[in-house]
N, C-alpha and C positions, 0 to 999 in steps of 0.2 A: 445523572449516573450515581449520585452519593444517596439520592435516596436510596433509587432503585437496587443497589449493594445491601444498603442499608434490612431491605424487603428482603433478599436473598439469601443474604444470614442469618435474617430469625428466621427465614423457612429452613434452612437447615437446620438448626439448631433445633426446631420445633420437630423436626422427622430426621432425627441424626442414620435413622438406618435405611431411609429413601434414597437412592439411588440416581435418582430425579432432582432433587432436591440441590443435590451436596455437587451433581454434578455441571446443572444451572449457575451455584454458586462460581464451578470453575471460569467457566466459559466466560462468567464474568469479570473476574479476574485478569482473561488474558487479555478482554477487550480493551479493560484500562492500562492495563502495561503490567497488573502486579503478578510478573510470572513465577515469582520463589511462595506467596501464596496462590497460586495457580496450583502451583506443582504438587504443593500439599495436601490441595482440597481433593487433586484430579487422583492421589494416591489412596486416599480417603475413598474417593466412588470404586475403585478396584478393587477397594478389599473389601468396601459392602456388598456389589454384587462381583463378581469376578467373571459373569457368567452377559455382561453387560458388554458390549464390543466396544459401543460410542466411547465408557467408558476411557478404553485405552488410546485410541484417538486423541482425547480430549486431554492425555495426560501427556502424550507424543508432543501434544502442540506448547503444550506448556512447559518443557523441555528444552523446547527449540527455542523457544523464546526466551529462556534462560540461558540461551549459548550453554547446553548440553546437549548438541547432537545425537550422541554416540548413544546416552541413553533414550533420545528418544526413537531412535533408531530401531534399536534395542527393543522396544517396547511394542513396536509395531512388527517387529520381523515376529515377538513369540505369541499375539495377538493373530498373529496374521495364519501361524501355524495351525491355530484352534476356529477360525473362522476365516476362510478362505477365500471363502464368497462375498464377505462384508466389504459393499461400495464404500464404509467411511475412512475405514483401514487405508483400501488401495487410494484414496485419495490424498490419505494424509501422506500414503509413503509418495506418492506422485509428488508434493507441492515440496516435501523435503528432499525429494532427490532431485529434483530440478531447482531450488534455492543452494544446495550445496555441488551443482555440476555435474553432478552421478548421469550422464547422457542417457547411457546403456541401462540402466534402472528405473529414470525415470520416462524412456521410450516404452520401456517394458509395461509400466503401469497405466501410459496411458492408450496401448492397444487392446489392454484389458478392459478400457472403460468406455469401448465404440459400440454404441448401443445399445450404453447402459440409464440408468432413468439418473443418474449422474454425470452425465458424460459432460453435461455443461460447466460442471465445476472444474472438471479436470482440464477443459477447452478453456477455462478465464484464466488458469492456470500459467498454460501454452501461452495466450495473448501479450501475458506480463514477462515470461521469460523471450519472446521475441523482440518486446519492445527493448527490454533493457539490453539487448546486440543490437537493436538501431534498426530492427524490419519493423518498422511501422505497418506499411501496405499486406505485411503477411496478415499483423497483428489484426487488421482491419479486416482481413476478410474472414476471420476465423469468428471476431466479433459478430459477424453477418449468418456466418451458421449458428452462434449462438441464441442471437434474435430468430430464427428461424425455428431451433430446440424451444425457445420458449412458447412463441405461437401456438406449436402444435403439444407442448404441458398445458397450455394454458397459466403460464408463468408471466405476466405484463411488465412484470418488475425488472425482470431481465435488459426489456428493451431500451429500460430508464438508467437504472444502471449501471448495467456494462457498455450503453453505450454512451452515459456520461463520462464514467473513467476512459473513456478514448476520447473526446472530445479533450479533454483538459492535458493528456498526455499528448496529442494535436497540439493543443500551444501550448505547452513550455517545450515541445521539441523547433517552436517556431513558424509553426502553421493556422495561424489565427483565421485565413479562411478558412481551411477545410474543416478545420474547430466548429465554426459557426452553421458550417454549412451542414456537417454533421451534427449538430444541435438542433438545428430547424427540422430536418430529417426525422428527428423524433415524434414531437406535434407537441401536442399541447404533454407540460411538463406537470407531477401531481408528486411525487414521492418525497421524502426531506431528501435523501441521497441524490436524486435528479438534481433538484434544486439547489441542494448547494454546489453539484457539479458544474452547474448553470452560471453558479456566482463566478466560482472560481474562471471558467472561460470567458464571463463577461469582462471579469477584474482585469484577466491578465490579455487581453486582449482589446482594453481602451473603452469599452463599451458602457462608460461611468452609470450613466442611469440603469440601465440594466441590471448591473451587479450589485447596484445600490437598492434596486426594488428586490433579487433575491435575495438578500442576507436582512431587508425590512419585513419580506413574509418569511421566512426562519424564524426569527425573534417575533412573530405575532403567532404561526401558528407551533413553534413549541419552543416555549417559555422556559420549560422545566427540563427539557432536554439536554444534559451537561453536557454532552459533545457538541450540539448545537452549538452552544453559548458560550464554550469557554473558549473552543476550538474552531469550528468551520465557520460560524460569522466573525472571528478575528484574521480566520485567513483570507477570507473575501477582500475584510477592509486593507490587511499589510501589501495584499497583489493591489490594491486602490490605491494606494500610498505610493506603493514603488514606480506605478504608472504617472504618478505625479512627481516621480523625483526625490519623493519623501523616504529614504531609507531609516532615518532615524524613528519615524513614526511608525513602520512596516514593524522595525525591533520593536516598539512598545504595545502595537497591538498582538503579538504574535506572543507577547508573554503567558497571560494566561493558557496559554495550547502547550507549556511544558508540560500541563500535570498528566494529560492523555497522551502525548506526543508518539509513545513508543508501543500502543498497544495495536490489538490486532484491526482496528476500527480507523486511526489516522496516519499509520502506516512510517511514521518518520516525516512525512509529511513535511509540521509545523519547523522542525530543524531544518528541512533541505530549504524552505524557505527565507527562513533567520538566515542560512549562509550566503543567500542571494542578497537579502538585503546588507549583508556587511560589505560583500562584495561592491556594491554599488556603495557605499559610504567609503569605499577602501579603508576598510579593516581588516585585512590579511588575517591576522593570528586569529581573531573572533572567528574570522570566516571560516578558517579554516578546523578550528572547534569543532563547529556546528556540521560541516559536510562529513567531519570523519566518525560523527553520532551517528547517520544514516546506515554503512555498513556495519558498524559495530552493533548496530539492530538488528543488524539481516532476518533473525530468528522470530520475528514479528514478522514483520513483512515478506517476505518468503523472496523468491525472483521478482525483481521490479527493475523499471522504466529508471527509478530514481539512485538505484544504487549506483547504477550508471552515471549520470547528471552528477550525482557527490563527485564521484569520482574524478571528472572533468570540471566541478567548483573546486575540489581539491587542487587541480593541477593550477587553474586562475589566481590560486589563494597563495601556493606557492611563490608562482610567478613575482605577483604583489608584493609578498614580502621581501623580494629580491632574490630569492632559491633555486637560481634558473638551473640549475642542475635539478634539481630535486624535481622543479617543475615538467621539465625535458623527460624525465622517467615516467611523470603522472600522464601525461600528453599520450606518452606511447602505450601505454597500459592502455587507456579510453579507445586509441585508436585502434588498436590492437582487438580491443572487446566488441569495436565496433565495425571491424575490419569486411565481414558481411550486409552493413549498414548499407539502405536507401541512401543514393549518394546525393540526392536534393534536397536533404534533411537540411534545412537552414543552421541551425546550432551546431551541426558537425561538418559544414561549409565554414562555421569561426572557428573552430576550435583547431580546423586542417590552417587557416590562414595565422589564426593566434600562434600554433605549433612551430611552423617554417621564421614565427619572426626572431624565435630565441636560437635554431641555428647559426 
């Protein structure tokens, strides 16, 4: 990624009034986490071209991910006023109004998007805001019409992708076979995103060789890929570790994944797993750190499965520390958040047993 920044800035610099260019630059930006240069670059493409929709989009997201909302809100409502019909627009106001709760808003944008040649975006959207209330099974089937939209695009990445990030939201809600079994369901795996998704279900699901031959072809077949390298074959190995028991060696491989941690690419990720492994070391305060980083991102990550998960490491972390009051509150917020939840979700079977033992 440091080159490829590196590439993107002297393109802009090289065509400062390309519109293309400066707005590449953003996008990159927000992948790695840098959203106060994000915001800069994304105000930069609006005033070059103004006439550019993506543009404003791209400046909305970079907003959000600097925990400014309001503006980026803001930015999409007077975008939205002059181009109406722009599917990047109503997506972006979809992914923000459904990450900040807005029901009624974000229902609205996504009945706009039924039969649109986006409609999948706005659907992976959905999947992630179901998981993170604990309907998995909704989330799975919405995943199933999304494989279906892809088919008939002629989208194959789809199938790899969306339905890796369920596989891996599968086990860490606890479900290691349906994980697996929704893995094999795929077929044969080619994309790095598959494949590290692959790692990650193998790792956290005991399946040591496995995970250990996905994060060996990562590192053979992209070398130079910095979220590769710094980020998703250290997550592979820290879920390796923690299956071993090794929490201390999960924290030291999981180090190099601060530097992307927060952008739009590892999603908070690399922390909700550091809180796991402190957790299992019993390090309460560390623990608890790292889980309260994950919402404090929100604006990367949009709705997720894992703001959730913090939230319930949150209430663990309390506990630990001996907070049983404080914990008692966190317990009922998850449960509460989760109150529509799959009630055979294994993780909120502990969490309902964890809960009852501090009454």
């Amino acid at each position: 990624m440091d080159k490829a920044m590196e590439i993107l800035e002297l393109y802009a610099r090289t065509y400062p009034n390309g519109e293309i260019p400066v707005n590449n630059l953003t996008v990159g930006y927000r992948n790695e986490g840098d959203f106060a240069k994000a915001v800069e670059s994304g105000r930069d493409t609006v005033r070059i071209d103004p006439t550019y929709a993506g543009a404003y989009t791209s400046l909305a997201f970079a907003y959000f991910g600097a925990n400014r909302p309001d503006e980026a809100q803001q930015t999409l409502q007077q975008a939205l006023a002059r181009f109406p019909d722009n599917e990047t627009l109503h997506y972006g106001a979809h992914f923000i109004a459904r990450a900040l709760g807005k029901t009624a808003d974000a229902d609205r944008e996504f009945a706009w998007s039924s039969g649109k040649r986006w409609e999948y975006r706005f659907l992976l959207n959905e999947v992630r805001a179901r998981q993170e209330q604990g309907q998995l099974r909704s989330s799975e089937e919405i995943t199933q019409h999304i494989q279906d939209i892809g088919k008939n695009q002629n989208l194959p990445e789809l199938a790899e992708t969306d339905r890796g990030w369920l596989t891996m939201v599968q086990a860490d809600f606890g479900f290691c076979d349906r994980a697996l079994q929704t893995l094999a369901s795929v077929g044969a795996i080619s994309g790095r995103s598959a494949v590290t998704f692959s790692g990650y279900v193998f790792a956290a699901c005991g399946q040591v060789q496995k995970a250990e031959a996905a994060a060996a072809r990562l590192n053979k077949e992209y070398p130079l890929n910095s979220f590769t390298q710094k980020s998703e074959i250290p997550q592979i190995h820290a879920r390796l570790a923690m299956q071993r028991g090794d929490a201390a060696q999960a924290i030291k491989d999981l180090h190099p994944a601060e530097v992307y941690q927060f952008g739009e690419v590892e999603l908070g990720l690399p922390a909700y797993l550091r809180g796991m492994a402190y957790l299992k070391s019993k390090q309460g305060a560390e623990a608890e750190a790292e889980f309260q980083k994950v919402p404090d991102h929100r604006g990367a990550s949009g709705a997720s499965p894992y703001c959730a998960l913090a939230r319930l490491g949150l209430a663990r972390s309390y506990a630990l520390t001996g907070d049983a009051a404080k914990a008692r509150t966190t317990y009922q917020d998850f449960l509460t958040l989760w109150k529509d939840a799959d009630p055979d979700i294994p993780i909120l079977k502990q969490a309902k047993a964890e809960y009852a033992k501090l009454q």
